[in-house]
C-alpha positions in Angstrom: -133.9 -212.7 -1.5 -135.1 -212.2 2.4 -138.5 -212.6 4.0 -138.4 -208.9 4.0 -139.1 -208.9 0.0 -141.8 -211.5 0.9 -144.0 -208.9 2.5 -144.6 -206.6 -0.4 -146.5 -207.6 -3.5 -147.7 -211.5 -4.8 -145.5 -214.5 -4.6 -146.1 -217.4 -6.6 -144.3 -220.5 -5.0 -144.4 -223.5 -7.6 -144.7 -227.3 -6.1 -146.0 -228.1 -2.5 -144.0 -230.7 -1.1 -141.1 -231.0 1.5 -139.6 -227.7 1.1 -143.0 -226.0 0.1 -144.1 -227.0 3.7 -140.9 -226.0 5.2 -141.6 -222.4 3.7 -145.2 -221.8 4.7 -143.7 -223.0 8.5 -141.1 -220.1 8.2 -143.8 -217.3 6.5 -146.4 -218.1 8.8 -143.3 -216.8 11.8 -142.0 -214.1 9.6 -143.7 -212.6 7.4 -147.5 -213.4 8.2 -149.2 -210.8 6.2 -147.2 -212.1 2.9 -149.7 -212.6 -0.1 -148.7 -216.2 -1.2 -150.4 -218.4 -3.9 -149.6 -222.0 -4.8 -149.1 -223.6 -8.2 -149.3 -227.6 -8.4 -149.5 -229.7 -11.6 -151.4 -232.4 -8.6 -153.3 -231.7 -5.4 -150.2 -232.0 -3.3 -150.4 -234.8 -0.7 -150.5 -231.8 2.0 -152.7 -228.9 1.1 -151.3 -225.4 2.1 -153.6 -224.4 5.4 -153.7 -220.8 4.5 -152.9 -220.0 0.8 -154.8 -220.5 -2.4 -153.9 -223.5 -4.5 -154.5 -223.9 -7.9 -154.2 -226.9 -9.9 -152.7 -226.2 -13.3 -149.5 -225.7 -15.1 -147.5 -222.5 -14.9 -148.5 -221.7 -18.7 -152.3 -222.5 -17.5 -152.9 -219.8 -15.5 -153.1 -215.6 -15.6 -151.6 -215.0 -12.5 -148.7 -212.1 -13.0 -146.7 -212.6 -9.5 -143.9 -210.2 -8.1 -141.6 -212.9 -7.4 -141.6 -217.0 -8.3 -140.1 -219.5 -5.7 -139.2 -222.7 -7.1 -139.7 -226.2 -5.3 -136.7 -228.2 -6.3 -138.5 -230.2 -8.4 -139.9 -227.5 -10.8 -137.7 -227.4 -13.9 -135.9 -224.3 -14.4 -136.5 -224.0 -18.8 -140.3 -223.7 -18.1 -141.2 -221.3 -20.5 -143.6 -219.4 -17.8 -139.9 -219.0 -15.8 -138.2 -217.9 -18.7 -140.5 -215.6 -19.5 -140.9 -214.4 -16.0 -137.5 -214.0 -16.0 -137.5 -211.8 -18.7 -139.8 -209.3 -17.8 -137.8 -208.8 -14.8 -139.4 -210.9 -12.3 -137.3 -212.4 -9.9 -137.5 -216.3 -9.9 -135.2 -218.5 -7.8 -135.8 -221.8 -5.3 -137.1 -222.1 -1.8 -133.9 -223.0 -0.7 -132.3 -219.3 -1.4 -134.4 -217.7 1.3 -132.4 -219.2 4.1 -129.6 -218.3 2.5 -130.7 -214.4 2.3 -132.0 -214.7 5.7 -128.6 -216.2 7.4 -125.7 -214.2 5.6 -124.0 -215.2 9.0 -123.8 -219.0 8.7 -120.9 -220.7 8.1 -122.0 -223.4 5.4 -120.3 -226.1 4.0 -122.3 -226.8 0.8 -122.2 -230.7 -0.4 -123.1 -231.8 -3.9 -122.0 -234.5 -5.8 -123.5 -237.7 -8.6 -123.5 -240.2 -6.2 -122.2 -240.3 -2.5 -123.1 -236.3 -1.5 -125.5 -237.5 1.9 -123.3 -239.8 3.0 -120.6 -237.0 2.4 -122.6 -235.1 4.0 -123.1 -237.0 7.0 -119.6 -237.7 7.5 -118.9 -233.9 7.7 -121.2 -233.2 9.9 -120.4 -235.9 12.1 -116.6 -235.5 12.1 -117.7 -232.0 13.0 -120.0 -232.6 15.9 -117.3 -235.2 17.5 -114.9 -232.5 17.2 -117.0 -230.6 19.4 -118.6 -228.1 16.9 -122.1 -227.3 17.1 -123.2 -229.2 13.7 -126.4 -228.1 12.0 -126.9 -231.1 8.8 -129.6 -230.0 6.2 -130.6 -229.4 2.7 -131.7 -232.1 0.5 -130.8 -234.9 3.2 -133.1 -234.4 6.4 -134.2 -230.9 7.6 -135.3 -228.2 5.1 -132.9 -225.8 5.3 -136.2 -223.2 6.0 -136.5 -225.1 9.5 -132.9 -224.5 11.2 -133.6 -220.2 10.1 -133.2 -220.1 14.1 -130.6 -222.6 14.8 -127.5 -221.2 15.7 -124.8 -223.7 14.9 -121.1 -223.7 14.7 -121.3 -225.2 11.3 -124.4 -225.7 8.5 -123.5 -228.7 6.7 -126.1 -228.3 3.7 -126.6 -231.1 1.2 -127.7 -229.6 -2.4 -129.3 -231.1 -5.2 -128.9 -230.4 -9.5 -132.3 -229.1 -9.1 -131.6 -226.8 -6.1 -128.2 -225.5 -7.6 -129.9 -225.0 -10.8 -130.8 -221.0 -9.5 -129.2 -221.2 -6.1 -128.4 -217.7 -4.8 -126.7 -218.5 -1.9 -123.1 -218.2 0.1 -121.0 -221.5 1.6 -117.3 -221.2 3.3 -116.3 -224.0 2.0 -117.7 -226.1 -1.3 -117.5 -230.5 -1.9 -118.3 -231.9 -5.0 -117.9 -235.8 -4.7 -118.0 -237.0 -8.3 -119.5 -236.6 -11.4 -121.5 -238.7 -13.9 -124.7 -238.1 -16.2 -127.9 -237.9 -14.4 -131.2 -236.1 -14.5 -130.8 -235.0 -18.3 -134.1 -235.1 -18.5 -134.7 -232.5 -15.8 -131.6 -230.4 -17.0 -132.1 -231.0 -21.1 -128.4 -232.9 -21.3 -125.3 -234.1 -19.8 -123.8 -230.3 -19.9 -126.2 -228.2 -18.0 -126.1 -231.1 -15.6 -123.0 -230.7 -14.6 -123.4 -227.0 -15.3 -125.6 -226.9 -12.3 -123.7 -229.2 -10.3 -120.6 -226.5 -10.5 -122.6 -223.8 -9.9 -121.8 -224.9 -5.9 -118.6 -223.3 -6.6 -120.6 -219.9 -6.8 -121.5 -220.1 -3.8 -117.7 -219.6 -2.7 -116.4 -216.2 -1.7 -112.7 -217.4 -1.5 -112.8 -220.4 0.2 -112.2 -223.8 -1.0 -113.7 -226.1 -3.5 -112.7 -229.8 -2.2 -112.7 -232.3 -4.9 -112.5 -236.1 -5.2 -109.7 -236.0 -7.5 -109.7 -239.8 -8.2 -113.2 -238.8 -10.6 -111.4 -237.7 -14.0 -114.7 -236.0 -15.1 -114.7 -234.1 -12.2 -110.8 -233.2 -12.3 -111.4 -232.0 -15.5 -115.0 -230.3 -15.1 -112.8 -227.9 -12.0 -109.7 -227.3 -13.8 -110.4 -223.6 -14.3 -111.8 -223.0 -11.1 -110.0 -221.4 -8.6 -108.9 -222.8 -4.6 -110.0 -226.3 -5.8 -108.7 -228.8 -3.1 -108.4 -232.4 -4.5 -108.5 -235.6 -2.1 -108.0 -239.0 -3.2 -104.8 -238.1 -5.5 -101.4 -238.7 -4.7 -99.6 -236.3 -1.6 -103.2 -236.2 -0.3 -105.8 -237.6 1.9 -106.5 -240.9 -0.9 -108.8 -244.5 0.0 -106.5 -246.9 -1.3 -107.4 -250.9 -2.0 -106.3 -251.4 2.0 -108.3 -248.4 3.2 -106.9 -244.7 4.1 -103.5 -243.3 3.5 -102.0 -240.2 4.0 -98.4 -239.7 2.7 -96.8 -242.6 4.0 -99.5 -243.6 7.1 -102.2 -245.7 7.0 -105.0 -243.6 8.7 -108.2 -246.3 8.7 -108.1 -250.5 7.0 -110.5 -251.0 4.5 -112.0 -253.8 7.1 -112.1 -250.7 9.6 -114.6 -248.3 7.4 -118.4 -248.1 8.8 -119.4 -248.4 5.1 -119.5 -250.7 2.5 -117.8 -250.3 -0.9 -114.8 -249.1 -2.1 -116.4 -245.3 -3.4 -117.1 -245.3 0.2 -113.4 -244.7 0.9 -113.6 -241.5 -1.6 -116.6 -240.4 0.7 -114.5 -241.0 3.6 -111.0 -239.5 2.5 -113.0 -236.4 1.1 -114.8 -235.7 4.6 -111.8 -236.5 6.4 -110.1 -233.7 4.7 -112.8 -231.1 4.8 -112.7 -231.7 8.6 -108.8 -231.5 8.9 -108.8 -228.5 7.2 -111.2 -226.8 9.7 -110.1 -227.7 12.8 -106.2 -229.8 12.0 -107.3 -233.1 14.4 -107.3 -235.3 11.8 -106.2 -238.3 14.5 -109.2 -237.6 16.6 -111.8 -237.4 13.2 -110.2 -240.6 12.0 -110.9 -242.3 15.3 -115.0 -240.7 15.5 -115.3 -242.6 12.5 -115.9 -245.6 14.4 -119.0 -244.3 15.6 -120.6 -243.2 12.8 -123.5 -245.2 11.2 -124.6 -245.5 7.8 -127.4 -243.4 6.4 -131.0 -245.4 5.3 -131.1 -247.0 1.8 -127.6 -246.9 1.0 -125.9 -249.9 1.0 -127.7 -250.7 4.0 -127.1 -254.3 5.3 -130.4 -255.9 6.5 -131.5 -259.0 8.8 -133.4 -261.3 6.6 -134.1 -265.4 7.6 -132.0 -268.2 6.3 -128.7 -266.7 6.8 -129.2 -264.9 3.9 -127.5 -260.8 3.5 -130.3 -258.5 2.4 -128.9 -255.2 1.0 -131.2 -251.9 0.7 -129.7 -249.6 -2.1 -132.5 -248.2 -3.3 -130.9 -244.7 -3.6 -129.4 -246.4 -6.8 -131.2 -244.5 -9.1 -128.6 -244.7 -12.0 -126.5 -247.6 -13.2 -123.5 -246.1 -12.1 -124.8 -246.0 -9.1 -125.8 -249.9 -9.3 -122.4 -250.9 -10.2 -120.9 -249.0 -7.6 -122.9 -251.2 -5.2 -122.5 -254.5 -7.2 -118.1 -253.6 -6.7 -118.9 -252.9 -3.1 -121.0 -256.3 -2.7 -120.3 -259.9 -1.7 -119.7 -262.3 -4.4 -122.2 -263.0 -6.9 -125.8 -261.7 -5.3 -128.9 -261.9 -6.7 -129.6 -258.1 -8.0 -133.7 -256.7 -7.8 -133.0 -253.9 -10.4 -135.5 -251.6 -12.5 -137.8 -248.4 -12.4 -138.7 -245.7 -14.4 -136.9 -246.2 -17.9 -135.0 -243.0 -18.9 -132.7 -244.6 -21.7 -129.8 -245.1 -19.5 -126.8 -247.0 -20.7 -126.5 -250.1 -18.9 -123.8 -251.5 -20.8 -121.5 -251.0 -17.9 -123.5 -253.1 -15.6 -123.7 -256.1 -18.5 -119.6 -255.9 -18.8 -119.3 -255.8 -14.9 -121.6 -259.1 -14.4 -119.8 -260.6 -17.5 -117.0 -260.4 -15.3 -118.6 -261.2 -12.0 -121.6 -263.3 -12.8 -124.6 -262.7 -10.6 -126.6 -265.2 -8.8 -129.5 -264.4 -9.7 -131.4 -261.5 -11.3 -135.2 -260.3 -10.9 -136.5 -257.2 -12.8 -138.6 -254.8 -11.7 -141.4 -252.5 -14.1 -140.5 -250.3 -15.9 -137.0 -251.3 -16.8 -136.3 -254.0 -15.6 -137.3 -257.0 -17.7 -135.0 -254.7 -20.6 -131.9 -255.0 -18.1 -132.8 -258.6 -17.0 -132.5 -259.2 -21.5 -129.2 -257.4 -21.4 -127.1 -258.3 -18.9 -128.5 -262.6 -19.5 -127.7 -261.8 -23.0 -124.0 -261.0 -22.3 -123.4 -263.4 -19.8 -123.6 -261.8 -16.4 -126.0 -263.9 -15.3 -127.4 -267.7 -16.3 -130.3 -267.6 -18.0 -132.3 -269.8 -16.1 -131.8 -267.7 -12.8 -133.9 -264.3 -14.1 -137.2 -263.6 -13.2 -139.8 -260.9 -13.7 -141.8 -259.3 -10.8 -144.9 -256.6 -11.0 -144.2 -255.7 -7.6 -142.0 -255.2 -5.0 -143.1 -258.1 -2.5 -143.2 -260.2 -5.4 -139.3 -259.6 -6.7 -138.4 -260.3 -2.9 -139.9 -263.6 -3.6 -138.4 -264.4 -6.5 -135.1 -263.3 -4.9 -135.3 -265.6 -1.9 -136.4 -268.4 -4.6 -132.9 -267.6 -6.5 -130.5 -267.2 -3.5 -128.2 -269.7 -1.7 -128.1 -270.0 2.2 -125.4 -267.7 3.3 -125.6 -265.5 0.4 -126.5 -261.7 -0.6 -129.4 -259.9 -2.1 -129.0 -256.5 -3.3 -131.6 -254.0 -4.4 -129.8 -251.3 -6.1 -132.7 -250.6 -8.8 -130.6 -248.1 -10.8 -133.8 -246.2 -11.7 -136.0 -243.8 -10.1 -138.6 -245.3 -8.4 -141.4 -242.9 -9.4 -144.3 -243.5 -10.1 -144.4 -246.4 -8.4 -142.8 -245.1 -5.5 -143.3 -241.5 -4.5 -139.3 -241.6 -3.8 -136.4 -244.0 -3.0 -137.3 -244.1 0.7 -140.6 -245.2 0.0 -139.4 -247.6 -2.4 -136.1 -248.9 0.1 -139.5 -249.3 3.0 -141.5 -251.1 1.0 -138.1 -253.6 0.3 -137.3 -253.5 3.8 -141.0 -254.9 4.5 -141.3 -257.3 2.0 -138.0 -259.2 3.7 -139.7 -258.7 7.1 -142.7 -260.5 6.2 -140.7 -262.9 5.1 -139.7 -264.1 8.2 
């Protein structure tokens, strides 16, 4: 689907937020006389300036449209979509429409559990220091409807579950960094998550699917799937416990990496080979690595007062994700973990802190007291060094109250942060000052 489409007949586009905006930017240039109407479940936090907007759900209204454009966070088994679907109407998301309109890109298309920005970012940075014109998009930073007239060597576009879901789209190459249950809610199960996560390797006409093949899951989700191009395995690229290796070279110490954590070294061995592969200087991308910096809210070491090491991981929004950063952190810190309950098994996190007991432990709503209860009742943390907090100022508190001078606190929530937060940046600034005021 191209703008052209756009100009005959009604489109319908559900959800008004980042990429909703992006798309009235881009029809207001190219297609101006497009009849467009938008469908919100909430008044949007910015109204449409030109188009109608209704308030309802799509099985509220009477409006028969020609075509339906998805935001990425409209679910795709809507009834009103499936029956649109059937009766022939086309329905897809936002994000296609650049796709349609730049058949000419050369895209590098990034998904992944956990770890696909700061892929991402690598790429894309590797890239530029090559000296490639680098365009980074997609579900990190720009909407991919605002670089339609950028004309860079290279897209690197990061996409979501939710995007992928009904992506129609093309990439030259493909990276899937690892897989492990998330947004079954949104998707209706484990399997048509990662369902939608693989569609990535539609996008490919040929060209490679790289692979961290140090994820089982993933090894195994890709084993039919043709071109795959696994990292992280043995004769390949691989982060090992002293850092980067290829065949019998160490390419980058563990001390040396810009990022914390040893999944970080996947992250890093993955884009290393992506970039090798596209332009064969992997000495000069191994040395650009020392300038990269990390991306917001993940992992991301903080100034605090007393000495103490403030860590912003709100991006955790699963407990796989939370243990990942509890591995990567310094010995026993005092976590700030909840959100939105889901039914997530924390088990993982309780065995981990059995293991390597925390210093301290304050739960946030909705979850947290619940995984404050489990991982104190299995020993990961003493039970006189928990505490509750109704906000985020207040869990700061109580984490400074817990802490030792010279020590770490980590908020890796391993939740979403809605609705409390309208999303993890929101929720990583509000963190970030809480510790400033602090001072």
């Amino acid at each position: 689907m191209n703008f052209a489409a756009l100009k005959a007949g009604r489109s319908l586009v559900l959800g008004f937020g980042r990429e909703g905006r992006a798309l009235e930017r881009a029809i207001s240039r190219r297609a101006p006389m497009a009849q467009v109407e938008v469908l919100c479940d909430r008044v949007p936090d910015v109204e449409p300036r030109d188009w109608p907007l209704h308030i309802g759900t799509p099985d509220s209204v009477s409006i028969v449209p020609d075509r339906v454009l998805r935001s990425p966070g409209v679910p795709i088994d809507l009834p009103a979509l499936i029956r649109w679907h059937r009766a022939g109407i086309p329905v897809t998301c936002i994000s296609s429409l650049w796709f349609g309109e730049r058949p000419d890109a050369q895209v590098i298309a990034v998904t992944g559990s956990k770890g696909k920005s700061t892929t991402a970012a690598l790429i894309a940075h590797l890239l530029a220091a090559s000296g490639k014109s680098v365009a980074l998009g997609g579900n990190i930073g720009v909407p991919m409807l605002d670089l339609l007239e950028d004309r860079s060597d290279w897209f690197v576009i990061e996409l979501s579950s939710y995007q992928l879901a009904d992506l129609q789209g093309h990439a030259a190459a493909a990276v899937i960094t690892r897989l492990f249950p998330e947004h079954q809610d949104w998707h209706g199960g484990v399997a048509n998550y990662y369902a939608a996560k693989l569609r990535v390797a539609n996008l490919l006409d040929g060209g490679p699917l790289w692979i961290n093949g140090a994820d089982p899951v993933l090894a195994q989700a890709v084993a039919d799937l043709p071109n795959v191009r696994p990292v992280n395995i043995k004769g390949t690229i691989r982060a090992v416990a002293d850092g980067i290796r290829y065949q019998r070279r160490r390419l980058m110490a563990a001390s040396d990496s810009p990022l914390l954590g040893r999944h970080n070294l996947d992250n890093l061995a993955l884009a290393l080979g992506v970039v090798d592969s596209i332009g064969g200087e992997l000495e000069s991308a191994r040395q650009s690595l020392a300038t990269f910096r990390p991306l917001p809210h993940r992992l991301e070491p903080m100034r605090g007062p007393d000495g103490t090491r403030w860590i912003n991981d709100s991006i955790a929004t699963t407990p796989y994700a939370t243990l990942a950063a509890l591995q990567a952190s310094p010995p026993h810190p005092v976590l700030i973990v909840g959100g939105l309950e889901r039914g997530a098994d924390w088990q993982m996190v309780a065995e981990f802190c059995r293991e390597h007991p925390l210093g301290g432990l304050v739960g946030l709503p909705d979850n947290g007291p619940a995984v404050c209860r489990l991982v104190a009742d299995a020993g990961g943390v003493e039970a006189g060094r928990v505490s509750v907090a109704g906000n985020m100022r207040d869990a700061v508190a109580a984490a400074r109250r817990l802490s030792q001078s010279g020590g770490a606190i980590l908020l890796s929530p391993g939740a979403p942060s809605f609705p409390r937060f309208r999303d993890f940046e929101q929720r990583g600034n509000a963190f970030r000052n809480a510790v400033r005021d602090l001072a």
